[in-house]
N, C-alpha and C positions, 0 to 999 in steps of 0.2 A: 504493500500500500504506500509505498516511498512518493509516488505517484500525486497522490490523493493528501498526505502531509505539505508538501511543496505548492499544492494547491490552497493549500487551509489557511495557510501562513501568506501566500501573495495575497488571496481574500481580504485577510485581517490587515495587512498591510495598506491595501488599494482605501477598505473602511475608514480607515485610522486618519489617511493624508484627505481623506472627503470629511471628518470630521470637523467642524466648527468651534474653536478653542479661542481663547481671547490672547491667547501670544500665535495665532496661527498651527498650521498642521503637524504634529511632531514629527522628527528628523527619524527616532526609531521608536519602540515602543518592548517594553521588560515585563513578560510574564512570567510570574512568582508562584501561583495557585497551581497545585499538584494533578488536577483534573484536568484544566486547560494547555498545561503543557502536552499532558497525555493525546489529548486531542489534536494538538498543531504537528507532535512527533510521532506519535504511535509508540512511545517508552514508557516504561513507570517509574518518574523519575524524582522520587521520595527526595526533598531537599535543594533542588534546582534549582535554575533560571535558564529563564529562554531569554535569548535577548535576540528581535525582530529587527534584523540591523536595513540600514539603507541599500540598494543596490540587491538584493535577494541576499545579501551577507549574513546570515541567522546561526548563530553557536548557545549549544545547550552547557551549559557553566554547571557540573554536578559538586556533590562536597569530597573532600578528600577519601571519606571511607569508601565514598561510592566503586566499587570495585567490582564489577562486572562487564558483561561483553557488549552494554548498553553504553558503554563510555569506551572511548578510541581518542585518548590525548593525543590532542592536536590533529584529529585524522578529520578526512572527506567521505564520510558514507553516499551509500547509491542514491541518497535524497537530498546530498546536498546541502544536509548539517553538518555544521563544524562543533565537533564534542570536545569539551576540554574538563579538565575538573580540578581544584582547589588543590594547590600543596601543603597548606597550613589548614590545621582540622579543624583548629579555632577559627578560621574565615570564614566570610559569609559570601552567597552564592550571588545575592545581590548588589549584595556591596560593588564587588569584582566585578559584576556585570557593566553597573556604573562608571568603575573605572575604565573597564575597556571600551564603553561606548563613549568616551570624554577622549581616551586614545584614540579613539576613530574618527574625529572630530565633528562627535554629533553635538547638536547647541541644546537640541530640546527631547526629555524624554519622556512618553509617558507610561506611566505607572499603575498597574492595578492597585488603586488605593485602596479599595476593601477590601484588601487582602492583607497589603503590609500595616505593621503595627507601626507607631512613631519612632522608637527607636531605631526602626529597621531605616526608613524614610529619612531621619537627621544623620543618622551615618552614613548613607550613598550623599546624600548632600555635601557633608562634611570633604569625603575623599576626593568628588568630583567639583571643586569650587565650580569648576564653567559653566557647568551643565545647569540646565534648569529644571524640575521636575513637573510633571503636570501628570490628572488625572481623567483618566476617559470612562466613562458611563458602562463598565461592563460588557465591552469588546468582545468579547471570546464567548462570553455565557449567550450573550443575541445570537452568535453565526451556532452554536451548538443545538441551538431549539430543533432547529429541523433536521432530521437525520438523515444522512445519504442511505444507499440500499446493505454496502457493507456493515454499517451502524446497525440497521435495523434486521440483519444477518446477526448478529453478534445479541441481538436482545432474543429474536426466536431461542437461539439455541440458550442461551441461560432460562427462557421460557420453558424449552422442555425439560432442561434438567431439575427446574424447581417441581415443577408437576410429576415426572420420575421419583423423587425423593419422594414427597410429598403420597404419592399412588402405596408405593411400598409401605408406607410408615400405616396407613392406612387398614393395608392387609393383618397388621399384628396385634396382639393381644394387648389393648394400651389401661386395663381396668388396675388399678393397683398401682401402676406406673408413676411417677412422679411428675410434674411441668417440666420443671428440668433435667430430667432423664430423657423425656422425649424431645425436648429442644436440641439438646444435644446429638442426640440420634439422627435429628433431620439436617443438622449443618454438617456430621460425620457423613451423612448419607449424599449430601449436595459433592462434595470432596470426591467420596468415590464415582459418582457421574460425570466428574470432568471439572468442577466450576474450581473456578481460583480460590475461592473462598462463599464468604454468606455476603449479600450484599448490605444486609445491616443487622442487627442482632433478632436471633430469632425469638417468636414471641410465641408462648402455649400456654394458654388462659383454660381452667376451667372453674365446673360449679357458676359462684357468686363471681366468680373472675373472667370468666366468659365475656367476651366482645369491648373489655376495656381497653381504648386507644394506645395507652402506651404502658402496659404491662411486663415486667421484669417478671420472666419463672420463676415458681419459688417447690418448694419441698411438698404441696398440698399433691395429694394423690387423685388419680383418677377414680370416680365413683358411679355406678350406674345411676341412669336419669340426667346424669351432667351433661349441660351443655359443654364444646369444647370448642374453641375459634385458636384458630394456628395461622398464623403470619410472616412468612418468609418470601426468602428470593435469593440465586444465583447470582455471581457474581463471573462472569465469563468474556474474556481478551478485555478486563477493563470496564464493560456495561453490563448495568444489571435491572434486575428487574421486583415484580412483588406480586406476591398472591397472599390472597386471603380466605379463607373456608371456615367453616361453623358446620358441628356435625354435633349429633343426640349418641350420648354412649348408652348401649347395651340393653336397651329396651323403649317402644316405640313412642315418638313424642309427644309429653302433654299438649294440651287445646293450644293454651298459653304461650308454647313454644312455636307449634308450628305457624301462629298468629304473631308473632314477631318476626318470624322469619320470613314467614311471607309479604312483609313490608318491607323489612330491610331488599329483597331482592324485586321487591316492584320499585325499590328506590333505586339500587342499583342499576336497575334494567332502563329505567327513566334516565338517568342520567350516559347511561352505554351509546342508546339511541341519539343523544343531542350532539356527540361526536361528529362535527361535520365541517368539513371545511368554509370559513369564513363563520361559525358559530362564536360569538364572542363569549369571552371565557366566563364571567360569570353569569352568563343565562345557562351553561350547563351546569354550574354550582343550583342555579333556581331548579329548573328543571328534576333536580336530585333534595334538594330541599324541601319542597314544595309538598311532595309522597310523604315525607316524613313529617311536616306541621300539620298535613291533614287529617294526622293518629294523634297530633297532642303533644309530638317529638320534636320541635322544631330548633331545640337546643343540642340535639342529641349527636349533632354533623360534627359540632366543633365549628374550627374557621373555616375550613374549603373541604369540596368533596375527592379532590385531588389533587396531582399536582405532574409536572411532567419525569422523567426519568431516562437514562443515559447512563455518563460515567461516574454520576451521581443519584443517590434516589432523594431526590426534591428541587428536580430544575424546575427551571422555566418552562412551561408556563403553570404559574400559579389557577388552579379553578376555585374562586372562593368571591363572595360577593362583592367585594375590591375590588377583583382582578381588572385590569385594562386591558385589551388587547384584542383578537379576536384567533383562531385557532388556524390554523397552516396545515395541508396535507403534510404527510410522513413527519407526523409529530407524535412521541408516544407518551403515551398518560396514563395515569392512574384512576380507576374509580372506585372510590373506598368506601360507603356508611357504611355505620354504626350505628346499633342504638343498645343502651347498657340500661340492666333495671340494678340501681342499687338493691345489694342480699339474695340477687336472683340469679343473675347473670345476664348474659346477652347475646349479640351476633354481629358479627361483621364478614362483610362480602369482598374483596378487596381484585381487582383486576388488570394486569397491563394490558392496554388497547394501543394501537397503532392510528392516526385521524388519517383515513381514505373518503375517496368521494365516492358516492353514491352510486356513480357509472363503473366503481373499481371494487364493487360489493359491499360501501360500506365501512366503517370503521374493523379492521382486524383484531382479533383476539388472539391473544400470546399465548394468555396461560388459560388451558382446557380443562382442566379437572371438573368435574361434573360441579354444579350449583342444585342441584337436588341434595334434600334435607335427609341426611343417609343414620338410619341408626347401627352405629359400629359394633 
């Protein structure tokens, strides 16, 4: 994909010099944030800087530990980045970036400001008397929102691996089990399907613990009649993804339950369908809202009903009644309610979708795992 980085980075570049700043267009531009790099390189490149130089000039600056076959001191890979990495372990990646963009004789640099701290910001100051710093509006996170076809390659397949784990875990005896016993099982299980990792810490709620938003496993055991809601996702070349499911352990579900459930997924189902290109973002928060105030729920969302996801899980685009914006084909997004009954427990449906148009089937589903109310 050497190809398609070199691409990414003259993008960001061409944006940057069309940018409107009040000392005019910067000369180069220093990205510092670990996901953005990932994105312009195709590296993981824990502790870096990319510096986006003038002329296609762009060198990734890693720290002195870094010591892998990701870093080629002083070398020209097939893409056209120049890799170097720090000899002193106590330096810093931006600092040096700094300096060398001031040896390069750039006047103006901008900076991903929400990313570096002040500290970080008066010391590139400090080294670079010349240079001037400036900040640009989240550069890299804009060009990220829409995914190319190998991007949205790299989410399917973390998509089947979360559903793979997740199918298996399903088949076992999980009565007696602990939360995190089985939390654990399912990011051991993601590992052996191929993923790099979990794309965020996995969550297994049961009982009165069932369908709460941000739940840490604890030591409570699995019990028949328990609701159980499980929330994970792979993490594969980099992008990851999120599933959500709610299942009745071991015996077939009270009134009560199957009448939550069946909200939660006409909520879900409402909001799946608003998936549409040029739909702006918070009418698909409304539209998923809307199901749930009409049971009495209407607090029960939280602040959005998604969000989007990539080399991160909570990019852009925000779906939440704030939101600005309106939705772009090959964008992938989440759609998550919830509704928790305090001492009861709850459900949550959680979904990665891809936004297609209507002539291309439709918004696509990632992750398949059945949404029928299954007693285990």
């Amino acid at each position: 994909m050497s190809e398609v980085h070199v691409a990414r980075r003259a993008l960001l570049r061409e944006r940057c010099a069309a940018t409107a700043v009040k000392d005019g267009p910067p000369d180069a531009v220093l990205v510092t944030r670990p996901a953005n790099i990932r994105y312009l390189t195709g590296r993981p490149s824990h502790g870096a800087a990319l510096l986006i130089g003038p002329d296609g000039t762009d060198t990734l600056l890693g720290p002195a530990s870094a010591d892998s076959p990701d870093h080629h001191t002083g070398g020209r890979p097939d893409d056209e980045l120049r890799t170097d990495r720090l000899s002193n372990s106590e330096g810093d990646t931006a600092v040096a970036a700094a300096d060398l963009a001031a040896t390069a004789g750039v006047r103006l640099l901008a900076v991903e400001e929400h990313h570096l701290t002040v500290a970080r910001y008066r010391a590139m100051a400090s080294v670079a008397a010349s240079l001037r710093l400036t900040g640009l509006p989240s550069p890299v996170e804009a060009q990220r929102v829409i995914k190319d076809e190998e991007e949205i390659s790299a989410l399917r397949i973390a998509a089947e691996i979360t559903d793979q784990a997740l199918g298996e875990l399903l088949e076992s005896i999980l009565v007696g089990r602990t939360e995190r016993h089985l939390a654990l099982e399912l990011e051991r299980r993601l590992i052996d399907h191929g993923a790099e990792g979990s794309a965020f810490p996995t969550c297994v709620a049961t009982g009165r613990n069932a369908g709460l938003a941000r739940h840490r496993p604890t030591d409570r055991r699995v019990e028949e009649g328990d609701f159980l809601s499980v929330r994970l996702g792979a993490q594969y070349h980099g992008y990851r993804c999120q599933i959500g499911r709610t299942f009745v352990i071991g015996t077939a579900p009270e009134d009560w339950q199957v009448e939550l459930y069946d909200l939660v997924f006409a909520a879900q189902r409402a909001g799946r369908e608003a998936l549409t290109p040029g739909m702006a973002c918070s009418d698909v928060d409304r539209a998923t809202r809307q199901v749930l105030k009409g049971a009495g729920h209407a607090e029960a969302l939280g602040s959005s009903t998604g969000h989007g996801v990539g080399l991160e899980i909570g990019e852009d685009p925000r779906l939440s009644p704030g939101a600005m914006g309106k939705l772009d084909a090959c964008v992938p997004v989440t759609i998550e309610p919830g509704v928790h009954l305090p001492g009861q427990g709850g459900v949550r449906i959680d979904d990665t979708l891809v936004v297609r148009p209507a002539a291309d089937g439709g918004p696509e589903l990632l992750t398949i795992t059945t949404k029928e109310l299954l007693a285990l």
